[in-house]
C-alpha positions in Angstrom: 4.5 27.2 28.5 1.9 26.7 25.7 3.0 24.9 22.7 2.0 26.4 19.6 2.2 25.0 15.8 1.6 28.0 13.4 0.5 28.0 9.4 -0.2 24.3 8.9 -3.1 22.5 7.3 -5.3 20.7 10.2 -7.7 17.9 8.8 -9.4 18.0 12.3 -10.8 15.1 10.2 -14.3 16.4 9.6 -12.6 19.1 7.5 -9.4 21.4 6.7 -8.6 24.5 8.1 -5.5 26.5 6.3 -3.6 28.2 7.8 -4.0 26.9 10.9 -2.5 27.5 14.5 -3.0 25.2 17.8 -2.2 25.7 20.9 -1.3 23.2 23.0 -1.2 23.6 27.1 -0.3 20.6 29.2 -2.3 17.6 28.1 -4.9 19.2 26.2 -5.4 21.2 22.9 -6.3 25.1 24.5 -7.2 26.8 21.1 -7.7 26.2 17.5 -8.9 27.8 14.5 -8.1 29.9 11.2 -4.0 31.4 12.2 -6.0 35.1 11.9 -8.6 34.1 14.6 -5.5 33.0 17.0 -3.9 34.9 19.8 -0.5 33.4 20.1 0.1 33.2 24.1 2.9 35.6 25.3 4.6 32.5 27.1 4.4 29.8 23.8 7.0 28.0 22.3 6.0 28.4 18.7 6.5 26.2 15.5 6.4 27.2 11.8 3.9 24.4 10.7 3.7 26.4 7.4 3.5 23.3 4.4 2.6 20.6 7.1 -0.1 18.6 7.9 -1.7 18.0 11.0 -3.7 15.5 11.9 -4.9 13.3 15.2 -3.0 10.7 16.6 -3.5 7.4 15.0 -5.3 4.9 16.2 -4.1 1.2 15.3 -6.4 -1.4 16.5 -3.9 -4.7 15.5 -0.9 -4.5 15.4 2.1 -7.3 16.4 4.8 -5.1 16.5 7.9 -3.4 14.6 11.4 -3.0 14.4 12.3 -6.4 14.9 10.0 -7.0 18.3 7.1 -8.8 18.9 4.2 -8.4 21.6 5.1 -12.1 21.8 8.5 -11.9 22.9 8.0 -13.5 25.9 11.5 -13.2 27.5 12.9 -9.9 25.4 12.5 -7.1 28.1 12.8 -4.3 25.6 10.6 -5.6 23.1 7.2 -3.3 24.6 9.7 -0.3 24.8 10.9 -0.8 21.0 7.4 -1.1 19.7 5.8 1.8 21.5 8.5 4.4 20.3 8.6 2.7 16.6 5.2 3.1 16.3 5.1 6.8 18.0 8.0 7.7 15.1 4.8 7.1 12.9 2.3 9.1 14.2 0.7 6.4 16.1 -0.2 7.6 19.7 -2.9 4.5 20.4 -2.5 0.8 19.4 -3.3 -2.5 20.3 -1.3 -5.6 21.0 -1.8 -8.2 18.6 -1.2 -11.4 20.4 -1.5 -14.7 18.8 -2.7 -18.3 19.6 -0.2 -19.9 21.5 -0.1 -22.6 24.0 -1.9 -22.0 27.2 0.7 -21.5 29.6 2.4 -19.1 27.0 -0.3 -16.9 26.1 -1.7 -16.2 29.9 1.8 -15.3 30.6 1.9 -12.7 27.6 -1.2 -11.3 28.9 0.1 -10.9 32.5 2.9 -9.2 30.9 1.2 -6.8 28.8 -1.4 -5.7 31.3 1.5 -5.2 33.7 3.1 -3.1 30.9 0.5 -0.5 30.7 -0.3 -0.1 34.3 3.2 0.8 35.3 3.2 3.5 31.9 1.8 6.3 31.8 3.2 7.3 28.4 2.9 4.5 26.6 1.0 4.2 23.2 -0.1 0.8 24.0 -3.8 1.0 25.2 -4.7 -2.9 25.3 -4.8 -6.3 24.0 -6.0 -7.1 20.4 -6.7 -11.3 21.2 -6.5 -12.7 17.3 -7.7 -16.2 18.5 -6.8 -18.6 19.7 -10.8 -19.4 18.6 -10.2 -19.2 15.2 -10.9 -21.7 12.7 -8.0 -24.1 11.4 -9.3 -23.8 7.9 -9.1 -20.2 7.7 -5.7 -19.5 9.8 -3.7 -17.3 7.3 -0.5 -17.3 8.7 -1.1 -18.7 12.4 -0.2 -22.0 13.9 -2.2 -24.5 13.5 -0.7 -26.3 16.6 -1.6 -24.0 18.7 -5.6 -23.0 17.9 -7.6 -23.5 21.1 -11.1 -25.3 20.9 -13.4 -22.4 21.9 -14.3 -23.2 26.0 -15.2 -21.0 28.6 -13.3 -21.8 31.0 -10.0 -21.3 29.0 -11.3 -17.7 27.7 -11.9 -17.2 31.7 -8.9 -17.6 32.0 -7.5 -15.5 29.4 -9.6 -12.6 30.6 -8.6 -12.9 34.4 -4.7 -12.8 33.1 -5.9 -9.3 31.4 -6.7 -7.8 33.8 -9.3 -5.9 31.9 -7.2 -4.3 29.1 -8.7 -7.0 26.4 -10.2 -4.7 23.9 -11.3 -6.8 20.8 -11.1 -10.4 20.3 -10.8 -12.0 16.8 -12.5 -15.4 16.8 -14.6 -17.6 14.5 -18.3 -17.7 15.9 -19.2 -20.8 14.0 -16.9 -22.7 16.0 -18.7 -25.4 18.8 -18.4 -23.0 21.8 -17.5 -19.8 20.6 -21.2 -18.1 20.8 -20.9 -18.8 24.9 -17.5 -17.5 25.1 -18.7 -14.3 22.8 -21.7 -13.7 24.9 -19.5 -13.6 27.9 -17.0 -11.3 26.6 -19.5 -8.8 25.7 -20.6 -8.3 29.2 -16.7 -7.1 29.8 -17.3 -4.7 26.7 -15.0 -6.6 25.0 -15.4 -5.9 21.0 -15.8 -9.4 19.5 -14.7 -8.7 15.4 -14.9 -12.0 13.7 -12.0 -13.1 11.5 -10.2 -16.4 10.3 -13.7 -17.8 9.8 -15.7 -19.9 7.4 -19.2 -18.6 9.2 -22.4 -18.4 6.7 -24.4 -15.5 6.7 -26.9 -16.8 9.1 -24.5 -17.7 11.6 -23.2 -14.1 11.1 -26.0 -13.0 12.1 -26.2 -14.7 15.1 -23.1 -13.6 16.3 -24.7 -10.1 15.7 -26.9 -10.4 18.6 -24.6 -12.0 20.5 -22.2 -8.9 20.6 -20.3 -9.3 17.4 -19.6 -5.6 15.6 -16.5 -5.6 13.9 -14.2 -7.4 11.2 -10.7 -8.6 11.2 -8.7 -7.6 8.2 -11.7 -7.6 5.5 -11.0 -9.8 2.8 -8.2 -11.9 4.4 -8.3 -14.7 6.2 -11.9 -15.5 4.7 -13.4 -17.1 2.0 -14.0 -15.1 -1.4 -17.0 -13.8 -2.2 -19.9 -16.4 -3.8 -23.0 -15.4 -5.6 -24.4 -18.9 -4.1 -23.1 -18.9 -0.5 -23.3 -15.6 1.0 -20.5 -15.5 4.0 -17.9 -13.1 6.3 -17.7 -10.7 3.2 -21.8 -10.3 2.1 -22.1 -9.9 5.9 -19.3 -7.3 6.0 -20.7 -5.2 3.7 -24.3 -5.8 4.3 -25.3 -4.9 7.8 -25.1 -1.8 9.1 -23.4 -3.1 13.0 -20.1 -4.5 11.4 -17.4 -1.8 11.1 -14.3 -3.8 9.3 -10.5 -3.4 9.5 -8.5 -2.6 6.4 -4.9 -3.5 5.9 -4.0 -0.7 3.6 -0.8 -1.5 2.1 -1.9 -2.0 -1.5 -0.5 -5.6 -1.0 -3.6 -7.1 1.4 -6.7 -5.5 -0.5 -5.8 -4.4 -4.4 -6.5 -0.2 -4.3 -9.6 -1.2 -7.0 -10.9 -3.2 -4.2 -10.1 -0.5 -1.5 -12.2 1.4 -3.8 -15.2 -0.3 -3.5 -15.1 -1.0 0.0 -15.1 2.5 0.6 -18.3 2.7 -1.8 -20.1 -0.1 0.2 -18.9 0.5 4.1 -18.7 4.6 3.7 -15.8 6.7 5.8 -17.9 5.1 8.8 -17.3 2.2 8.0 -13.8 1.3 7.7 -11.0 1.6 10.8 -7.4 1.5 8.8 -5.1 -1.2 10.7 -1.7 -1.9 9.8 -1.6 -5.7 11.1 2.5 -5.2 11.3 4.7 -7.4 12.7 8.1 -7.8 13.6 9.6 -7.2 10.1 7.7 -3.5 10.2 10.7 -0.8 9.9 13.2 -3.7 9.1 14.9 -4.7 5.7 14.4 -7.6 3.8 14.8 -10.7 5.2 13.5 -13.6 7.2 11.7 -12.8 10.5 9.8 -15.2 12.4 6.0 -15.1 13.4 3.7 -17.8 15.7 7.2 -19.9 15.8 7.1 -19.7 11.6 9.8 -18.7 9.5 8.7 -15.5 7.7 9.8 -13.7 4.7 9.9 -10.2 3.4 10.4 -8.7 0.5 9.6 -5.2 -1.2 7.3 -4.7 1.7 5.7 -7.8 1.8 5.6 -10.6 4.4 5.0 -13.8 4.0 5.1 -17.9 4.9 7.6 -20.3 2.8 4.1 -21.6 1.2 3.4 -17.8 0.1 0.7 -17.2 3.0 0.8 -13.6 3.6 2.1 -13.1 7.1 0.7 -9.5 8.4 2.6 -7.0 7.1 5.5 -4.0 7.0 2.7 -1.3 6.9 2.8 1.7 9.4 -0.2 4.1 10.0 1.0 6.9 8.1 1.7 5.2 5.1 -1.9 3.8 5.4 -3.2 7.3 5.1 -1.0 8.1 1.7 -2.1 4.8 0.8 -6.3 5.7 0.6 -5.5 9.3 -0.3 -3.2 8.7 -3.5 -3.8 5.0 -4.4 -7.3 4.9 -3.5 -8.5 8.6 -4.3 -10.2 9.1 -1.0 -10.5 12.4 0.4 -7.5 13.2 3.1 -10.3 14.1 5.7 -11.9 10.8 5.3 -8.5 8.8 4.9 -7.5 10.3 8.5 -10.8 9.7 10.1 -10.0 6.4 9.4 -7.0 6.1 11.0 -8.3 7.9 13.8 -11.5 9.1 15.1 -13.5 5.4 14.0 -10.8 3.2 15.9 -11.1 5.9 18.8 -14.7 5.2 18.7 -14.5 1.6 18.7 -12.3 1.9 21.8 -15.2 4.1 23.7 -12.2 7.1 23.8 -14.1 9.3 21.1 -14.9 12.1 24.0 -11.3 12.3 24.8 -9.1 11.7 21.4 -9.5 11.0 17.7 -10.5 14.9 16.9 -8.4 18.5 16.8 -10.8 20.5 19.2 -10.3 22.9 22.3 -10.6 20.1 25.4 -9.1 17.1 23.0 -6.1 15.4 24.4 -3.6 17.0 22.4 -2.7 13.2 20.5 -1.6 15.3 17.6 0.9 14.3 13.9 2.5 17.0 12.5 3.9 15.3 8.9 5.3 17.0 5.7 3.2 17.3 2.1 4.7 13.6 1.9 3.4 12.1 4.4 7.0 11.7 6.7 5.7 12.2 10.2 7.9 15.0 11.4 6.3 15.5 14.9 4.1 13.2 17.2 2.4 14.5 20.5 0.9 12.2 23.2 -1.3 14.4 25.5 1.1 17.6 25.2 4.4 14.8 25.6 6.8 15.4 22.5 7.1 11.5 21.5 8.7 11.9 18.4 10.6 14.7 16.5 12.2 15.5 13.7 12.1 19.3 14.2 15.5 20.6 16.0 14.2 22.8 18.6 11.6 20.8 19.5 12.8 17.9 21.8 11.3 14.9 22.8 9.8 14.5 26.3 
């Protein structure tokens, strides 16, 4: 059977096609284009996507998790389970697991965990490990603990590594830090993305973390110092050179849509990968949560430490997309390649997800005109539906 959506608008994200139809066979998209150039297959199970959007799966390169569970949760057995469907109801069909600093013992055991997590499931949404530390620097922690930072030492990441078993993706870390250039250098020969964040570094010792591997940015604008006419740092860097593509927390509450605004000027659609940095409280009412062993606090969205530290936040994918298109004023096509196709191409997936082609894995998000995901696909697999005849897998 060939599953079919019908009359919907695809942002493929390079551009909109309306009305639409894909077809959908096994794991892969079979057919797309205008709904008059479109033989519907005898054998398809067909959906009236007529008023819907339909976009790629969304990528989320950190995330801590959602609906009161943490990638942290050492001895909670359903919290991996919780988080991958929570973020599947939101269109999100790739993420990362943001873990934190925590004490050694603690943190190699999360990483056993995880990596055993993926290999025994197939269906899962979680791809790898987003390491945010535990080489950061104290002065720039945001909302981790300070207790537990780790002085940057190759044998400790060594060890961090060998408990991944390979499904590190990015790490976080501050490359002015005494140590943290060898460990970088090291990583980048496992193709691990190195994004620097929760760091002080000046410009030139941005640029030597360039050419030692460095090509991303953790949450642009927090965690770092402002920027200074006299003392060019994280942010000149950010925007300056060409190598850095940086996360964006777009909730409205991280970055102020003015300054979402002008990021978008300086970095370009390119430039920018749309994270929602969620934790625990994501999905949850108000109330206090907990993050890095720290009581946390939410209210109208917004998370944060008793000292008013923001804390990550309640943000999922979608809402990041409505977010840049109707706050921010970007074009829809741009605003989904950003939650999709750039995080797919840091990741090294581009030839296999991130675009609506014939051959794509069919990672697909079928949402109403308001941005509610209605429907999300993970390679053919129904993960999430709100449409009655169509079940989930």
């Amino acid at each position: 059977m060939k599953l079919t959506f019908v009359g919907g608008k695809v942002i493929t994200p390079f551009r909109c096609i309306e009305p639409a139809t894909i077809v959908i066979e096994g794991k892969k998209i079979f057919e797309l284009g205008k709904s008059e150039d479109v033989d519907i297959p005898s054998n398809a199970k067909v959906i009236d996507a007529s008023g819907m959007i339909i976009t790629p799966g969304f990528v989320d390169l950190l995330c801590h998790g959602g609906e009161g569970k943490g990638f942290a949760d050492e001895d909670d057995p359903t919290a991996l389970d919780t988080i991958s469907r929570f973020h599947f109801k939101h269109g999100t069909t790739t993420l990362l697991a943001g873990l934190y600093s925590k004490p050694f013992n603690l943190l190699i055991k999360d990483m056993r965990r995880i990596a055993h997590y993926i290999e025994n499931n197939n269906d899962t949404n979680i791809f790898g490990i987003h390491m945010e530390g535990p080489y950061i620097n104290p002065k720039l922690k945001g909302a981790m603990n300070e207790e537990y930072l780790w002085k940057p030492e190759l044998e400790s990441w060594l060890s961090l590594r060998d408990a991944a078993r390979g499904f590190i993706k990015i790490m976080t870390i501050a490359p002015e830090l005494p140590g943290a250039i060898e460990i970088m250098r090291y990583a980048a020969q496992d193709r691990i993305v190195l994004s620097i964040g929760h760091s002080e570094a000046t410009y030139e010792e941005i640029e030597v973390a360039i050419d030692n591997g460095a090509s991303h940015i953790t949450h642009i604008f927090n965690a770092m110092r402002p920027l200074h006419h006299r003392d060019a740092g994280v942010l000149a860097a950010s925007f300056l050179r060409d190598e850095l593509k940086i996360e964006l927390i777009a909730d409205g509450i991280h970055v102020h849509p003015v300054i979402m605004k002008l990021i978008y000027k300086l970095k370009g659609t390119r430039g920018i990968i749309l994270i929602t940095d969620a934790i625990r409280a994501a999905g949850m009412p108000d109330g206090e949560y907990e993050f890095a062993d720290q009581k946390v606090y939410v209210k109208n969205k917004k998370a944060y430490l008793e000292d008013g530290t923001l804390a990550g936040s309640t943000l999922t994918m979608e809402e990041a997309v409505r977010v840049m298109h109707e706050k921010v004023g970007v074009p829809l096509t741009d605003a989904v390649r950003m939650a999709s196709l750039n995080g797919t191409k840091v990741l090294g997936i581009q030839r296999q997800k991130g675009i609506l082609a014939a051959g794509m894995d069919a990672d697909i998000v079928v949402m109403d005109e308001q941005f509610n995901v209605l429907v999300t696909l993970k390679e053919g697999k129904v993960k999430h539906s709100e449409i009655s005849d169509l079940e989930t897998d």
